[in-house]
N, C-alpha and C positions, 0 to 999 in steps of 0.2 A: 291683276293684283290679287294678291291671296289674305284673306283674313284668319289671324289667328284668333280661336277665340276657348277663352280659359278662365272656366268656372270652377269657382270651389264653395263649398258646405263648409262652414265654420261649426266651433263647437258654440253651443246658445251662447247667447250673447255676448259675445267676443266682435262685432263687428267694428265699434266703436273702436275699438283699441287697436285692431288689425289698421281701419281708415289711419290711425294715428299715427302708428309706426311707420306705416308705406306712404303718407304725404308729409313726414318730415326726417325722412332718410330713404324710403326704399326709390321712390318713381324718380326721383332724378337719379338714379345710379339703372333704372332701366330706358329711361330716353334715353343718356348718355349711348346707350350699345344699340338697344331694338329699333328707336329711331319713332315712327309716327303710329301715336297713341290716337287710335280712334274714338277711345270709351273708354270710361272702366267707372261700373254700376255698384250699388248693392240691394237686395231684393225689398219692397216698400209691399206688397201685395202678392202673392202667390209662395210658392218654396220661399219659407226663411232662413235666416242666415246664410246668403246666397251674395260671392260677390263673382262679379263678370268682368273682364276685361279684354279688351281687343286691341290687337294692334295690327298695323298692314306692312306685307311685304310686296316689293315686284316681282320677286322667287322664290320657291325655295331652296336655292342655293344661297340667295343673301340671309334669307331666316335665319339657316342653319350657319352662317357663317355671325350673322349676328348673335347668336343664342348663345354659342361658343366663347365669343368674347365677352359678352357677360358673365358664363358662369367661370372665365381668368380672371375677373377683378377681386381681387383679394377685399375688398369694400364690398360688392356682392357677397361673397362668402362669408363673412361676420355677418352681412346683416339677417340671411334666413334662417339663425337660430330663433330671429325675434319673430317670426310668424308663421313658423314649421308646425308647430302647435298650437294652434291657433283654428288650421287645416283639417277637417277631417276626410273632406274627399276632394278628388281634384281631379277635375277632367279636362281634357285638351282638344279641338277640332281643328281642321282647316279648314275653310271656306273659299270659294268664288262665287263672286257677284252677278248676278244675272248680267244683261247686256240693257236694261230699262233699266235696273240698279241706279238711284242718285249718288253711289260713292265711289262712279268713274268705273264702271268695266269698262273691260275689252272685246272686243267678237275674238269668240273662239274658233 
């Protein structure tokens, strides 16, 4: 399994509004394509304005095949004008989970 996992730095106090927009239009138009949301934080004690979210793949050919068909939904595309700005840094990784991992690896 691979995790994605994609943080961004909001501008100050913007997180309230960011939560807003993406739990009453954005996350149901990203399960619909990405599929299984592992997470998604935002920072309470350390870096603020900090939100986190993860989600898992079984490859990255389905990622990439997922990622693609979200950014075709015309419903995707109106909605990131609402928290393009909002964004001031944004960073991306992929992850694999140990093989002791609790969230199901695999032996490599």
């Amino acid at each position: 399994m691979f995790y994605e996992i994609r943080t961004y730095r909001l501008r100050n106090g913007a997180i309230p509004t960011y939560l807003k927009v993406v739990e009453e239009e954005g996350i149901a138009i990203q399960r619909k394509h990405l599929g299984e949301l592992v997470g998604y934080f935002f920072s309470e004690i350390g870096p603020i304005n900090e939100i986190v979210h993860i989600w898992a793949y079984p490859s990255l050919d389905e990622r990439e095949r997922r990622r693609a068909a979200l950014m075709n939904d015309a419903a995707w595309r109106d909605f990131l004008p609402k928290i393009r700005d909002l964004i001031e840094v944004a960073e991306n990784k992929i992850m694999r989970a140990a093989r002791f991992s609790p969230t199901g690896a695999v032996a490599s």
